[in-house]
N, C-alpha and C positions, 0 to 999 in steps of 0.2 A: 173370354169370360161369358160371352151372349149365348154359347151352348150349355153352358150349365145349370141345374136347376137350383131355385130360391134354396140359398146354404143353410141358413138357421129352420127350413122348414125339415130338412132331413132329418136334424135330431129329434125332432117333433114326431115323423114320422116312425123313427125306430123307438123312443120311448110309447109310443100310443101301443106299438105292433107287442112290445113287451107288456106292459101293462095291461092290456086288454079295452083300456079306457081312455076317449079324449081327459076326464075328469083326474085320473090316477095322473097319466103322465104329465100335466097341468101342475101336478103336487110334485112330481120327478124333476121339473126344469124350471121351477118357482115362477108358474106365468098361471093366468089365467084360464080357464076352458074358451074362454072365446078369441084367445091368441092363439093357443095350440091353433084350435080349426082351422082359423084363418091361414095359419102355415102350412097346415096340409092342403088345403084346399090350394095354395098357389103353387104344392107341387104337382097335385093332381090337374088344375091345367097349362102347367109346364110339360106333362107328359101325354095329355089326351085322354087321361082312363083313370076310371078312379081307383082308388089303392085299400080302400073300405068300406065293408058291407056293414052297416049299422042296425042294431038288434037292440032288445025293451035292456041286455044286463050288461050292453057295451057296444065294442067296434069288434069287427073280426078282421082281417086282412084278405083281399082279394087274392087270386091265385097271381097276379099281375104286383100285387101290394110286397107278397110273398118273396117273387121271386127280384124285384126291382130293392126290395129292402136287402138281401142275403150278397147283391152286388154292391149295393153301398156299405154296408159292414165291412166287405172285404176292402175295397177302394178307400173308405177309412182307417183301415189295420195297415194299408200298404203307407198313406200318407203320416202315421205316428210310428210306424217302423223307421223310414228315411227321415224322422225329427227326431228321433232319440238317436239316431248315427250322428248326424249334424251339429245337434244341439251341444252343447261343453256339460259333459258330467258335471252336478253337483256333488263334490267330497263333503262326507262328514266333516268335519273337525273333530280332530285328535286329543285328547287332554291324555300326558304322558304322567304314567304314577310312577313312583319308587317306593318298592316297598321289601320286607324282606319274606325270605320263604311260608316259614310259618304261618305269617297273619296273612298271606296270599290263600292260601290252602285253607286257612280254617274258618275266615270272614272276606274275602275279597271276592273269591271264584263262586263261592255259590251264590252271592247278589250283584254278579257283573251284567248279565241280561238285564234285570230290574236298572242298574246303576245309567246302561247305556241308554233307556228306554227302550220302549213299544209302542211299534216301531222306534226303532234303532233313533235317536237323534244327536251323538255323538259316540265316537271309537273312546275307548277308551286302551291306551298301548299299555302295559307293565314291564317296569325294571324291575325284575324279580332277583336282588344281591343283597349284601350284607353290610357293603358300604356304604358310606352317608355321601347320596349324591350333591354336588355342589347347584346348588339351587339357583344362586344368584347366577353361575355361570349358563345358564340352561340347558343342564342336562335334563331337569325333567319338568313338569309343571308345579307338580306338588309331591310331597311326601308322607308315610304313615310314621311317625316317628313314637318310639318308647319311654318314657321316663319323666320328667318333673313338669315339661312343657317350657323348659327356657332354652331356646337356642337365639344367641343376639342377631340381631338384623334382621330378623323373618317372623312373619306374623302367620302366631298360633290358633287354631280351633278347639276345644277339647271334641274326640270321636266316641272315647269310653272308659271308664272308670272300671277298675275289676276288683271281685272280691276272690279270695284263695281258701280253699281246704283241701286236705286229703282225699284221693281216691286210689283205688285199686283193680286188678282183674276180680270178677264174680268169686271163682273159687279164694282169694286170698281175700277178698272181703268178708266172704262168711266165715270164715277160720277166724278170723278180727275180730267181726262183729259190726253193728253199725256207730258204734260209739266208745272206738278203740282209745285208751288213753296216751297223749303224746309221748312218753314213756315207752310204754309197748310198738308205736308205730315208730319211734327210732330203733328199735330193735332190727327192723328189717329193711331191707335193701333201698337207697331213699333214690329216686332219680330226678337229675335238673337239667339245666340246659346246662353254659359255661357260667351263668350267676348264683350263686347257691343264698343268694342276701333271702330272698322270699322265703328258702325254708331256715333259714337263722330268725327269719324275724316271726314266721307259725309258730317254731319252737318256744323261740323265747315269750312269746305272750302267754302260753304256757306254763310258761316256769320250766323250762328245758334248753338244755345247750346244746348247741348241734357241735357236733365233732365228724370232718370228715373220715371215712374209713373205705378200706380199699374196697369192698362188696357195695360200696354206693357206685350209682352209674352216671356220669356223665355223657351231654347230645349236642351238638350243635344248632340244631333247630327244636323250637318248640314242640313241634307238631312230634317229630321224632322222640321226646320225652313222652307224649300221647301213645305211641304206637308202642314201646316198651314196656308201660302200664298194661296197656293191654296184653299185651305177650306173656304176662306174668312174672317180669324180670322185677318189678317191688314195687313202690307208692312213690306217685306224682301228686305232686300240687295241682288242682285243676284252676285255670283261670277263667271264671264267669263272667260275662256273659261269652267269652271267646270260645271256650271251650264244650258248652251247654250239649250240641250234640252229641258228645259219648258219652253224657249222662241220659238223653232220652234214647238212645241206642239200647243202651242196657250194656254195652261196651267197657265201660266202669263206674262203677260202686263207691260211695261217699264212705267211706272208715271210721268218719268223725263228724260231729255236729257243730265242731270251733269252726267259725271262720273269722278269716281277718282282712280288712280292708287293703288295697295291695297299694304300696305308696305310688309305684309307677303308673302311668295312664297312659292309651292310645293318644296322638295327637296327629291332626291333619298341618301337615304345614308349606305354606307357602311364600314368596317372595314376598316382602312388605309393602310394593307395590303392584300386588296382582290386579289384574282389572279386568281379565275378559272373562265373557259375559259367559260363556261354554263352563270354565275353571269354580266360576263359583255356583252356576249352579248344580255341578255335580257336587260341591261339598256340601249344598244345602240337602240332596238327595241321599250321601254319605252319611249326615247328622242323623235325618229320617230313619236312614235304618237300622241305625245304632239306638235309638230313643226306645 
């Protein structure tokens, strides 16, 4: 160790040579200007020669400052190369969602960078099915779950509240109108997923019965009820705030000015004794971007 030169004076030395300044690099390594110096100064006589030429707007580096710093650069890149082989990776932590197709695609995927942070500070993994993972058993961390918010044993968040209207392709909007009467819009092809409760219940607040008919379409996934809308195959219910993109797309067209508050809600749900510290505060980051 008696061959080598004063260690904390080298970083001194390569912030001064970057900066241009004892004074800048002093602000670079939270010390003093009269500590910098002091460090260089006991590298330069650890080596015999000095490392900088001092001028009225700074330091400059001698040709000797130059080339003795571009070898400790490198002798430093070699000694943080062999500490990051050595060293035991830090893994993220994982929080596992279960969620089902549609709400992955329409609200999950385009705020999963935001959700993991920036830089990254936890994976987020997705069970993208249709079935109700068993939570208590751990299959996943948390769930996005549909409907009233009561599921026994597990403790609920609300994520989102949606309200429903009609919308259409452009061209079968403007044949409508923008303020089509529920009447006239059961006239044409109605599309849902497998629950048809939400357009029973547009209808009826209305004053209209919905009666299924074979020119109505059913989808298995929401998103796929979206993509039919647009196709021109007949009128979707859009769900807000879930849906809001193929309205500012220009993708489809509101037919009607009724809306109706949608009894079901998003729900974040987790074991009743959740408690790590990664789990909640992605749902606090979940809430965030659903508000």
């Amino acid at each position: 160790m008696t061959t080598l030169p004063p260690l904390d004076g080298l970083t001194a030395v390569l912030a001064a040579i970057r900066a241009g300044s004892f004074t800048a690099a002093a602000d670079e390594l939270g010390l003093t200007h009269g500590a910098v110096s002091r460090r260089i100064q006991s590298v330069e006589r650890w080596l015999g020669t000095p490392l900088f030429e001092r001028h009225a707007r700074g330091v400059r580096a001698t040709p000797a400052g130059q080339r003795f710093a571009r070898e400790v650069e490198q002798a430093l890149a070699t000694i943080s190369q062999s500490a990051e082989h050595w060293r035991p990776r830090r893994e993220l932590e994982t929080v596992r969602i279960s969620v089902v197709p549609s709400f992955a695609k329409l609200w999950l995927l385009p705020r999963l960078r935001a959700l993991q942070g920036a830089p990254a500070e936890l994976r987020i993994e997705l069970l993208v099915e249709h079935r109700l993972v068993n939570l208590e058993g751990r299959e996943a961390d948390l769930a996005i779950r549909y409907g009233a918010g009561v599921w026994p044993g597990l403790r609920t968040h609300l994520l989102m509240r949606e309200t429903l209207f009609p919308v259409a392709a452009a061209d079968i909007a403007q044949r409508l109108g923008p303020r089509a009467s529920a009447e006239r819009i059961a006239q044409e092809p109605l599309l849902h997923d497998s629950d048809t409760t939400q357009w029973r219940a547009w209808l009826q607040s209305c004053g209209q019965r919905y009666r299924p008919r074979a020119r109505d379409r059913r989808f298995e996934d929401y998103d796929l009820v979206l993509a039919a809308a647009e196709a021109g195959l007949g009128i979707a219910l859009l769900r807000a705030p879930l849906a809001v993109s193929a309205l500012a797309s220009g993708r489809l067209v509101p037919v009607s000015d009724h809306v109706i508050h949608n009894k079901a809600s998003h729900w974040i749900v987790t074991r009743a004794d959740e408690d790590r510290s990664s789990v909640l505060r992605l749902i606090e980051r979940m809430s965030s971007e659903s508000s």
